[in-house]
Structures are given as structure tokens and as C-alpha cells.
N, CA, C and O of each residue as an XYZ file, in Angstrom:
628
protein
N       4.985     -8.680     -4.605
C       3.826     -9.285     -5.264
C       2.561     -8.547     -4.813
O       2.392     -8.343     -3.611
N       1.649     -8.131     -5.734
C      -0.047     -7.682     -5.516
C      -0.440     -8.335     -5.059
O      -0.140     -9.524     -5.165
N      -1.574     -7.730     -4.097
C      -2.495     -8.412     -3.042
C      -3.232     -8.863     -4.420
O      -3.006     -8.508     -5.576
N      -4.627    -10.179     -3.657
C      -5.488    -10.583     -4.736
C      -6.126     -9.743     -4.626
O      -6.143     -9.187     -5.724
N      -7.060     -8.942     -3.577
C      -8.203     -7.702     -3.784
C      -7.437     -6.913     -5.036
O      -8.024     -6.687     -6.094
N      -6.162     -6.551     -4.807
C      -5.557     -5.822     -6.137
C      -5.388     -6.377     -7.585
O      -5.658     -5.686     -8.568
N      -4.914     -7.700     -7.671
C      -4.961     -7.837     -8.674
C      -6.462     -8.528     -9.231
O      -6.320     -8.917    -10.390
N      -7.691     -8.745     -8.757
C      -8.593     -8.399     -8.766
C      -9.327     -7.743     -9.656
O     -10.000     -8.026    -10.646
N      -8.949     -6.541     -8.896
C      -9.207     -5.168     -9.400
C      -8.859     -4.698    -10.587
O      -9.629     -4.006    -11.253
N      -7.121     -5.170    -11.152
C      -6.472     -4.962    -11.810
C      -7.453     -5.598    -13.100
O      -8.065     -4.894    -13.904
N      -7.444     -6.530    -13.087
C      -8.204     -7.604    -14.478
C      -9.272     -6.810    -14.686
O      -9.149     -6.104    -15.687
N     -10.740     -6.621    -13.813
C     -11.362     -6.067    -13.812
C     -11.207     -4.635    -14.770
O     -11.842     -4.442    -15.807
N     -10.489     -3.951    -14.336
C     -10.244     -2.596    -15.062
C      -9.892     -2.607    -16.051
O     -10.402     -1.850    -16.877
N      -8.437     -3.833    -16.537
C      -8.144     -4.164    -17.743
C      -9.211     -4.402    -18.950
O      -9.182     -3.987    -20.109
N     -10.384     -5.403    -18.117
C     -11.473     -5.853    -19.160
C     -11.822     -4.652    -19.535
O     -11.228     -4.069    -20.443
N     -12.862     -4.116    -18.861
C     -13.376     -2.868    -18.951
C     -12.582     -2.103    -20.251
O     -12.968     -1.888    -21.400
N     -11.310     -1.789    -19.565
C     -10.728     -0.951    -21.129
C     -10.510     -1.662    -22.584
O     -10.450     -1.213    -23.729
N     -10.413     -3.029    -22.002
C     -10.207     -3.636    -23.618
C     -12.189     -3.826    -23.905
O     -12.611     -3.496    -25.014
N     -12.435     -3.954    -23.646
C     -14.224     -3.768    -24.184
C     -14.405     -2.757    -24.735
O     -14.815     -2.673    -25.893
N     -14.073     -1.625    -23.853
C     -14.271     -0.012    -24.677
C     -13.477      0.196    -25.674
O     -13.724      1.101    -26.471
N     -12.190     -0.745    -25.827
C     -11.412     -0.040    -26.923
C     -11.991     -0.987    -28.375
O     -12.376     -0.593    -29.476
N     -11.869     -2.148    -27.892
C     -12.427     -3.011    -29.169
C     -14.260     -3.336    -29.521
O     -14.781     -4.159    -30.272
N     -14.782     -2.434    -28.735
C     -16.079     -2.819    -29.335
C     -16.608     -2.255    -30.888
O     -16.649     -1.058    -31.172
N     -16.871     -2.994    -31.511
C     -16.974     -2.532    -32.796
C     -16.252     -3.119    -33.685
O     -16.545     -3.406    -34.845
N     -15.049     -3.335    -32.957
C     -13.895     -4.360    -33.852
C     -14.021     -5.698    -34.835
O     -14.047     -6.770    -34.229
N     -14.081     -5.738    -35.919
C     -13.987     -7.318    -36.064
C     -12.782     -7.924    -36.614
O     -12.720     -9.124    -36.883
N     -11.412     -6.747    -36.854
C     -10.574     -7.368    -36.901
C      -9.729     -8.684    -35.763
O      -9.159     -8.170    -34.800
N      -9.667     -9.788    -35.821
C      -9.058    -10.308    -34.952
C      -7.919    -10.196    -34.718
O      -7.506    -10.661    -33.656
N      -6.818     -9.405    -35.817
C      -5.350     -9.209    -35.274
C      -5.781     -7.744    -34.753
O      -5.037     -7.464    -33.813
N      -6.411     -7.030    -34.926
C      -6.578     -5.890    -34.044
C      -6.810     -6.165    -32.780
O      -5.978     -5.763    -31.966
N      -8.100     -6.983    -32.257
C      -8.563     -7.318    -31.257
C      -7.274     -8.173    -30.450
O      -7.242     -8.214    -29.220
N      -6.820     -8.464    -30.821
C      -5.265     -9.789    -30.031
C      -4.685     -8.570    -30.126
O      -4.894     -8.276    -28.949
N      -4.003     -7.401    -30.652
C      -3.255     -6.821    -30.246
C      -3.228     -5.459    -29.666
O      -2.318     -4.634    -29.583
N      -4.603     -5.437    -29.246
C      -5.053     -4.396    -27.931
C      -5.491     -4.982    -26.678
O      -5.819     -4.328    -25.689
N      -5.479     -6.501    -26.786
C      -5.466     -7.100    -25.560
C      -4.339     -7.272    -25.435
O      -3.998     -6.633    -24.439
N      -3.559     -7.742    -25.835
C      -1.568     -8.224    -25.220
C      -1.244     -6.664    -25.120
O      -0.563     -6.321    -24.154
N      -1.701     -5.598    -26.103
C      -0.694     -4.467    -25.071
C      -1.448     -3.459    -23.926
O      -0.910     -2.529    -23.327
N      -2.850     -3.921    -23.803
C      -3.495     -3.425    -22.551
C      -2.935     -3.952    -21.188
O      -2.411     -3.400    -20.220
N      -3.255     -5.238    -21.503
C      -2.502     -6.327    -20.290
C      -1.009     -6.277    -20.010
O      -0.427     -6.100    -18.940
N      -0.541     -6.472    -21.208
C       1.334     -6.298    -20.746
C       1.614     -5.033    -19.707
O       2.335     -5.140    -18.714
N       0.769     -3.539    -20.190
C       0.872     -2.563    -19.411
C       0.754     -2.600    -17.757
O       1.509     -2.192    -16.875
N      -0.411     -3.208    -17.731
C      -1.366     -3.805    -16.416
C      -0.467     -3.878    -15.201
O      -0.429     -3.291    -14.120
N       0.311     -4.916    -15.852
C       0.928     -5.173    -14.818
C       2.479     -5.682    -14.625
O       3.079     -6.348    -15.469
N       2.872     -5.370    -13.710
C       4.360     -5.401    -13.186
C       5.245     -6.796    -13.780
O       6.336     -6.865    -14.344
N       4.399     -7.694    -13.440
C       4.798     -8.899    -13.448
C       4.939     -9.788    -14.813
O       5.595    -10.824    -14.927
N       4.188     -9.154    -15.791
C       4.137     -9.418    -17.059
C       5.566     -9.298    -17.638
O       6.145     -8.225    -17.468
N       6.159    -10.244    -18.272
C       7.659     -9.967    -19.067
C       7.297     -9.897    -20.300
O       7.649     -8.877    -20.893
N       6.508    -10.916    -21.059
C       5.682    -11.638    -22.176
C       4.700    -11.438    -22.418
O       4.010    -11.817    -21.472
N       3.886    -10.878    -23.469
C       1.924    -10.785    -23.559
C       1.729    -11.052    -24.629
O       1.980    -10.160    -25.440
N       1.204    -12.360    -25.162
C       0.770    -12.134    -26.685
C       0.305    -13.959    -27.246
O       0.313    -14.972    -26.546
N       0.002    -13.844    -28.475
C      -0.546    -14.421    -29.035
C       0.186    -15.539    -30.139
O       0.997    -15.320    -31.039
N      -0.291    -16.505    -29.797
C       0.182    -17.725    -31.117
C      -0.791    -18.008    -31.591
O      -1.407    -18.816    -30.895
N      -1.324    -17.711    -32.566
C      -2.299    -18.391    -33.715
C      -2.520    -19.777    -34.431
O      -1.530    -20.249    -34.989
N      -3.538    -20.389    -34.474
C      -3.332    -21.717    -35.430
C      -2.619    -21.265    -36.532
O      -2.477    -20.102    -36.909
N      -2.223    -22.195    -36.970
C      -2.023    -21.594    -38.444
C      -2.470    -22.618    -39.600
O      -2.321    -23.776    -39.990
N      -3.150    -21.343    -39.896
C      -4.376    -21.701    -41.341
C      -3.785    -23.207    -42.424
O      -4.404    -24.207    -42.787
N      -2.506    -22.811    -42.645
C      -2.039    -24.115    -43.510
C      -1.284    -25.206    -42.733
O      -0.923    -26.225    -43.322
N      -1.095    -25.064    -41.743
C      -0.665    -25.772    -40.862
C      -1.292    -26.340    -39.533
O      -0.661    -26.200    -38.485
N      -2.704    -27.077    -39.543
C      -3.165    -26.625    -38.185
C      -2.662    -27.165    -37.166
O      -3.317    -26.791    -36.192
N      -1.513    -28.126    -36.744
C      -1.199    -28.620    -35.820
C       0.041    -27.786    -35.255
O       0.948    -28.202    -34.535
N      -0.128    -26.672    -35.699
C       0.974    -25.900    -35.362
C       0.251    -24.005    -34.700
O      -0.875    -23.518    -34.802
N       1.307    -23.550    -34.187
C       0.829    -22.355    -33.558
C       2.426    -21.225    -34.369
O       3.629    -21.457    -34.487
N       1.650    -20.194    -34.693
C       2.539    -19.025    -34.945
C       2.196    -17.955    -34.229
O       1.259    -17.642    -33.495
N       3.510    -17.306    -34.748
C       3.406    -16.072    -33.383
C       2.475    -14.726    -34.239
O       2.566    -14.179    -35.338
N       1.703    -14.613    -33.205
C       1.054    -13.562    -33.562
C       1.151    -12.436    -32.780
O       2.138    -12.509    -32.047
N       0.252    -10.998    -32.587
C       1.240    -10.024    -31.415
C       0.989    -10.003    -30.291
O       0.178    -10.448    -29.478
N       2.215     -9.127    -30.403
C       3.238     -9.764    -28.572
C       3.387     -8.538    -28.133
O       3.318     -7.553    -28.868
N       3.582     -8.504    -27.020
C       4.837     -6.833    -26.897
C       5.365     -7.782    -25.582
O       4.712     -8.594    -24.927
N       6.783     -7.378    -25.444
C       7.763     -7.896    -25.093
C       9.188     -8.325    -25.775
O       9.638     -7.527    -26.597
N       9.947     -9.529    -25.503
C      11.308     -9.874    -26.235
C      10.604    -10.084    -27.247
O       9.476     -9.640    -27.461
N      11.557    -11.113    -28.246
C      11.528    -11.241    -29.278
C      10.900    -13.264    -29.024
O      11.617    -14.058    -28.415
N       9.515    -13.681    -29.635
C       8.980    -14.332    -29.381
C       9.026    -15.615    -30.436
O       8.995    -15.588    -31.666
N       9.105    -16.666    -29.598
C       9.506    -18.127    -30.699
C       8.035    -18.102    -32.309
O       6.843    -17.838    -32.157
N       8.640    -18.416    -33.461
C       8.268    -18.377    -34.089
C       6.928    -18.967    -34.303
O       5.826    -18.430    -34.417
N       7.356    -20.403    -34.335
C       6.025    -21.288    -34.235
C       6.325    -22.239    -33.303
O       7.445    -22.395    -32.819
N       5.014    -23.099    -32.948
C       5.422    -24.030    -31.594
C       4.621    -25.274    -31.985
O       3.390    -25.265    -31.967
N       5.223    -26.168    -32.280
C       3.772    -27.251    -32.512
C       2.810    -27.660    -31.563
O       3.065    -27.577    -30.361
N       1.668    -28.119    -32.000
C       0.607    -28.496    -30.587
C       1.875    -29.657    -29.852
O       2.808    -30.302    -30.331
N       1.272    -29.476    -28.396
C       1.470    -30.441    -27.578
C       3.510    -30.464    -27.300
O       4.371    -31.235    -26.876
N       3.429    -29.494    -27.701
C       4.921    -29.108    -27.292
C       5.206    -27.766    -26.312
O       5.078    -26.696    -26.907
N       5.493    -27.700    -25.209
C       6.193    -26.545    -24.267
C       4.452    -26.286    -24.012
O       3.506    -26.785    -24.622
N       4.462    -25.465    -23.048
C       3.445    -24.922    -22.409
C       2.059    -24.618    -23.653
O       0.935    -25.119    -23.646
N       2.625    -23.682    -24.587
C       1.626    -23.289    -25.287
C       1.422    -24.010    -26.012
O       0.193    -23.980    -26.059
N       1.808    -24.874    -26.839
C       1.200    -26.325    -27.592
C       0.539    -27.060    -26.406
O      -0.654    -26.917    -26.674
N       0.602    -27.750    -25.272
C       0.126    -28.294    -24.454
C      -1.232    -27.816    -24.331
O      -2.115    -28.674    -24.340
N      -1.668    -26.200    -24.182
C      -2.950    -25.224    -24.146
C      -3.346    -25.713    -25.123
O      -4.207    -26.573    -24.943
N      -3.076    -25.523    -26.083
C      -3.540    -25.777    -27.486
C      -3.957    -26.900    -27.913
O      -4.861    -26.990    -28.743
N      -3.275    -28.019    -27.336
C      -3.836    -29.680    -27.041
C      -4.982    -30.380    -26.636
O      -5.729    -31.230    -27.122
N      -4.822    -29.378    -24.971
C      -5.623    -29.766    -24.176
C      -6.796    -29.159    -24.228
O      -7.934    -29.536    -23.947
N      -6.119    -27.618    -24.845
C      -7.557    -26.351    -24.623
C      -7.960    -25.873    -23.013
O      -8.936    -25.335    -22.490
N      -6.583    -26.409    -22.523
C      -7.206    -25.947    -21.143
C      -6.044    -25.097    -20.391
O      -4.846    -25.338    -20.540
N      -6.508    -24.183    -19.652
C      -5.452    -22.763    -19.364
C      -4.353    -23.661    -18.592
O      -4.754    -24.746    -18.172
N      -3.094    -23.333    -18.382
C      -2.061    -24.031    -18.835
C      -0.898    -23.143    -17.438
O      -0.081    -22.307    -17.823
N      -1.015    -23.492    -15.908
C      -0.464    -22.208    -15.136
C       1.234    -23.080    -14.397
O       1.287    -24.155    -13.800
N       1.707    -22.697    -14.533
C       3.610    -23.686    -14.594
C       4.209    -22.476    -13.979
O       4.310    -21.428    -14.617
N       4.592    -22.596    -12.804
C       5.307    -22.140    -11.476
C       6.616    -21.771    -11.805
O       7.070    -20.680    -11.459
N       7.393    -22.759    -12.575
C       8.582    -22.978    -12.849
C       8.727    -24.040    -13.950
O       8.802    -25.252    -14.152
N       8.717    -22.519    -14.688
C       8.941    -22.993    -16.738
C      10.436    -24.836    -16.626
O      10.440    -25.994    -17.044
N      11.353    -23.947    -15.824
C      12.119    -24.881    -16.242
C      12.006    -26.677    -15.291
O      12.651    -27.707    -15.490
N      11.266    -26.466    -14.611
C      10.492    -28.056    -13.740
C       9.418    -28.565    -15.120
O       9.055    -29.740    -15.051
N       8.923    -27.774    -16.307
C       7.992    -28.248    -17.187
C       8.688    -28.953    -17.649
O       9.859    -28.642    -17.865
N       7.981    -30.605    -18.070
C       8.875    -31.015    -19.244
C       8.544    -30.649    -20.572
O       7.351    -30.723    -20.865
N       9.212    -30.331    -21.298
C       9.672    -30.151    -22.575
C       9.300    -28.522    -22.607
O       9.125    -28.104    -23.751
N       9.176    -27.705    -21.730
C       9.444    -26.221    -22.148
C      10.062    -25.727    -23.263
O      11.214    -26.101    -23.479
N       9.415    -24.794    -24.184
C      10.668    -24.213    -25.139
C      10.911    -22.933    -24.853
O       9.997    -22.196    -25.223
N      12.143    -22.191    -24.136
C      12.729    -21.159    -24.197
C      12.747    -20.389    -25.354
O      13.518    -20.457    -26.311
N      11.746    -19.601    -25.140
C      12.149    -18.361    -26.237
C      12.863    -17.077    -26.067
O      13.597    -16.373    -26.760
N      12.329    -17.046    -24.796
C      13.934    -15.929    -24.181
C      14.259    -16.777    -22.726
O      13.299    -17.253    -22.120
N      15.332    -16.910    -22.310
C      15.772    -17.923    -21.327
C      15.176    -17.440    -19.545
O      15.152    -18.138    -18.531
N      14.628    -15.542    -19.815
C      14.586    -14.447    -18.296
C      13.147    -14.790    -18.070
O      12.335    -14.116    -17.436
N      12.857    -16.412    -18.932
C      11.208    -16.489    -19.029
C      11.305    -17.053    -17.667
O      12.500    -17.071    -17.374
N      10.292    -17.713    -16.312
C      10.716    -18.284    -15.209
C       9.329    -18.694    -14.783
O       9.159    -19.654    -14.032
N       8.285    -17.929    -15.285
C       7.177    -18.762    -15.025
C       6.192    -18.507    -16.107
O       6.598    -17.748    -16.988
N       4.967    -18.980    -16.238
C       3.898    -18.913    -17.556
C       2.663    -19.190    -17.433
O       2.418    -20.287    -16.931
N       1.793    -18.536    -17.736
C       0.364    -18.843    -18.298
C       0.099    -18.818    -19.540
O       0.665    -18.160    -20.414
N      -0.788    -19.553    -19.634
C      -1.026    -19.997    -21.343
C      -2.427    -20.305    -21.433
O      -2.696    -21.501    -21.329
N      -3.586    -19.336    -21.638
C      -5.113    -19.229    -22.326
C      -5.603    -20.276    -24.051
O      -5.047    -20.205    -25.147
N      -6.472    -20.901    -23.746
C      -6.904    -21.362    -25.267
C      -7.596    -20.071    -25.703
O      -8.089    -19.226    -24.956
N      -7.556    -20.062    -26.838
C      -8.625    -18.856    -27.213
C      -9.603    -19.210    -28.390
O      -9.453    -18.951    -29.584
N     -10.814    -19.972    -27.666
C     -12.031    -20.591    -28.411
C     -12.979    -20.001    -28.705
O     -13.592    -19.352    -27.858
N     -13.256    -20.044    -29.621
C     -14.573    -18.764    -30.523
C     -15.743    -19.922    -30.076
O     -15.602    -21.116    -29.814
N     -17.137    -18.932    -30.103
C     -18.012    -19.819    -29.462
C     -18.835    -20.490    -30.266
O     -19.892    -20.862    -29.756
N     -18.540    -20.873    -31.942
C     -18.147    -22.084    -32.150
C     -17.450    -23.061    -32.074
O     -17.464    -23.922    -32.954
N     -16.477    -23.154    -30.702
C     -16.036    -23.969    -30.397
C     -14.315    -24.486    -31.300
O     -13.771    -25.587    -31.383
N     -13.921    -23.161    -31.820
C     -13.086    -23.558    -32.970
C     -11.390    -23.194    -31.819
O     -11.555    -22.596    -30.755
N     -10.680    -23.413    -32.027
C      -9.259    -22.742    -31.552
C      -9.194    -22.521    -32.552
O      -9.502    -23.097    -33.596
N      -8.372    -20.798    -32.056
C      -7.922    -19.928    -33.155
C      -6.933    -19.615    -32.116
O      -6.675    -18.443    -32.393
N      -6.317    -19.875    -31.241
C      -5.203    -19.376    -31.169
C      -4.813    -19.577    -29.235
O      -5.678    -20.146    -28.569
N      -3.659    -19.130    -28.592
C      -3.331    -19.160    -27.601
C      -3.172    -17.693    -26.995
O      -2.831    -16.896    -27.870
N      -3.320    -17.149    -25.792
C      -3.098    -15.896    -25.316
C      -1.537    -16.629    -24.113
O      -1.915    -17.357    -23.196
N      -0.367    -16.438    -24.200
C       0.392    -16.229    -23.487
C       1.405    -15.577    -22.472
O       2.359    -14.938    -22.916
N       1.266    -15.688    -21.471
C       1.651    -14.496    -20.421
C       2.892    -14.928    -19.946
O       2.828    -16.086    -19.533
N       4.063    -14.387    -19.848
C       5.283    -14.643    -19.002
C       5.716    -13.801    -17.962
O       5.308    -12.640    -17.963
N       6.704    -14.307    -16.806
C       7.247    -13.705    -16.181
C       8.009    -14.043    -15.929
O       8.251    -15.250    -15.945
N       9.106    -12.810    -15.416
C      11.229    -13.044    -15.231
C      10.852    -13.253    -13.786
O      11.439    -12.503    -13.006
N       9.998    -14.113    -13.259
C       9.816    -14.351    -11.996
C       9.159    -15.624    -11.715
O       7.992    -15.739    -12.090
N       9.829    -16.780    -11.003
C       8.962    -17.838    -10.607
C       7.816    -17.570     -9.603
O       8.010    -16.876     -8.605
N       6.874    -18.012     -9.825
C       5.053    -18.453     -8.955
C       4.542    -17.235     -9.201
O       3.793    -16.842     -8.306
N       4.761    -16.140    -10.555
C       3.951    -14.983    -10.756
C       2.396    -15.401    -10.974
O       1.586    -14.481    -11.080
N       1.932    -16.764    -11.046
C       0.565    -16.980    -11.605
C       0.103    -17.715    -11.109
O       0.823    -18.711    -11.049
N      -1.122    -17.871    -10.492
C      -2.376    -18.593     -9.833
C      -3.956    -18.565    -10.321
O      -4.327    -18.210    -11.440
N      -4.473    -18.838     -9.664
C      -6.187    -18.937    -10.260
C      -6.721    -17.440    -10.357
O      -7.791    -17.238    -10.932
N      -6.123    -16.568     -9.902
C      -6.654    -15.419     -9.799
C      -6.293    -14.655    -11.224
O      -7.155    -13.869    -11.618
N      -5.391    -14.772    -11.841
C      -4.660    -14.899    -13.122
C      -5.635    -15.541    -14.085
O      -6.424    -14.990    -14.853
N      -5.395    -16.894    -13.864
C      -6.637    -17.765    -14.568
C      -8.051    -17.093    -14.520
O      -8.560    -17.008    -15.637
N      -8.610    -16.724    -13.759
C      -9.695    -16.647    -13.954
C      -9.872    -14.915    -14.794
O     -10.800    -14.854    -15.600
N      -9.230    -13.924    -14.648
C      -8.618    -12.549    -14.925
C      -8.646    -13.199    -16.683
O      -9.511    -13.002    -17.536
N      -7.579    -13.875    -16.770
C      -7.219    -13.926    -18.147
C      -8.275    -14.185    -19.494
O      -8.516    -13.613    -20.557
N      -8.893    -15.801    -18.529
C     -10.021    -16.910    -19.215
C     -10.984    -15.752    -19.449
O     -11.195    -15.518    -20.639
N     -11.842    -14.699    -18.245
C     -12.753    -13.904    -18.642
C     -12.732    -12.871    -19.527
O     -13.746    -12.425    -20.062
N     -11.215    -12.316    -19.776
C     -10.751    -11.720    -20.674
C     -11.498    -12.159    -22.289
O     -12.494    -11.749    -22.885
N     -10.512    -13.125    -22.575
C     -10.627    -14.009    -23.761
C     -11.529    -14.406    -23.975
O     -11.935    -14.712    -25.096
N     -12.087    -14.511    -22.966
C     -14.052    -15.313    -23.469
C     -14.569    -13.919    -24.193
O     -14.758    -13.898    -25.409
N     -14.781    -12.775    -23.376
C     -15.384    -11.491    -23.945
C     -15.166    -10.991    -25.004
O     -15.921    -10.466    -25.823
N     -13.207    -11.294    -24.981
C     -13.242    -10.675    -26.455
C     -13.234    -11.615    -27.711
O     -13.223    -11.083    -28.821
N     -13.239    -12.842    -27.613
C     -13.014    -13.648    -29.049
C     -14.543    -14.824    -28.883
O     -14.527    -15.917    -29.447
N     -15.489    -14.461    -28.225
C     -16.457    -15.229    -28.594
C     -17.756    -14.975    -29.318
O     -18.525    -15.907    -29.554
């Protein structure tokens, strides 16, 4: 496991490159999918990187939007498994051990721990979830949280 001065550092640098790569951007599936594959790169511990979207005709529901990693659950309703719960609550979402969550949904089973970002435009709207996995239990703490949240604020507000 990375020291925190390192992973730190790590977020830090990450931002930095996703700022330089998306400034100018106003696509939002562009922008979600140079952050999930900047970050997935980042770091070691990442199994999972990517995005569930509201979805436009459905809003109580989340679809998958991009990922890089396995092959990622389709849609998830609010208030179901980790990333509906984000999406509920709107509040970053950090579970030690996916399978101690109740009602987790396995989308690949080598999942073992999770973070899960709201991703609120600064009208205040959800448009979507940023989700992080790892084939490793207690990969995520506040240092994560706070790495991720500053992420997502910069780029979708």
C-alpha cells in the first residue's frame, strides 16, 4: 500500500493532468472519460474507474457510462449497492468490504472494496456517479475521498 505523502501527491498530479487535458472541453462524455482513464492509470490499486449516469428517461436510475476496467453492471437503481446509495444520499460513499455492505451488487465478484463520488454540477443537479474499485479490501480512506471529491468538483462544476 502507498504512503499518504504519496498518494497525496498522486491525486494532485492526476488533477493537474486531467485540467490540462480537458480544459476547453464541454463534452461531458469526453470529460468522464479522460477522468476514469487518467485515474484508473494512477494507480495500482484501482481494479474499476468509471461512471454511472442518471439516466435522462429514467431518473431514479443510474447507467453505465465510461469505465476502463471489467465489464461493468448495466444500470443500478438509486439507493441500491454502493453507487445508488451515492446517488441517494449524494454523499461520497467509502465501504472497506463490498461484501459486509448490505445489499452490494457484484458486477465482477474480484470487486473487494469501493468508493463511490456524487457528481453535482454547480447547479446543484446529479448527473451522475464517479466509481472506483479494488481486488483488494481497505484500498480507500479520506485521503481517496478527498483526491477524488476535488477531482469531480473541478471537472463537472
Amino acid at each position: 500500500m502507498m504512503t499518504a505523502e504519496k498518494k497525496k501527491y498522486r491525486y494532485a498530479e492526476a488533477a493537474k493532468e486531467i485540467a490540462a487535458v480537458i480544459d476547453g472541453e464541454d463534452n461531458l462524455i469526453a470529460r468522464m472519460a479522460t477522468v476514469s482513464n487518467i485515474l484508473h492509470h494512477a494507480f495500482d490499486h484501482y481494479f474499476w474507474t468509471g461512471f454511472y449516469l442518471v439516466d435522462p428517461n429514467k431518473p431514479d436510475a443510474l447507467v453505465i457510462g465510461p469505465y476502463q476496467g471489467s465489464l461493468g453492471c448495466l444500470r443500478i437503481a438509486f439507493g441500491k449497492g454502493v453507487c445508488g446509495t451515492a446517488a441517494t444520499t449524494r454523499q461520497t460513499q467509502i465501504v472497506g468490504d463490498v461484501h459486509a455492505f448490505a445489499g452490494h451488487i457484484a458486477c465482477d465478484a474480484r470487486s473487494l472494496s469501493e468508493i463511490v463520488v456524487p457528481v453535482v454540477t454547480a447547479a446543484g443537479d446529479l448527473i451522475a456517479v464517479l466509481d472506483v474499485d479494488s481486488d483488494q479490501k481497505g484500498q480507500f480512506d479520506e485521503i481517496d475521498r478527498e483526491g477524488l471529491e476535488r477531482i469531480i468538483q473541478a471537472s463537472f462544476s
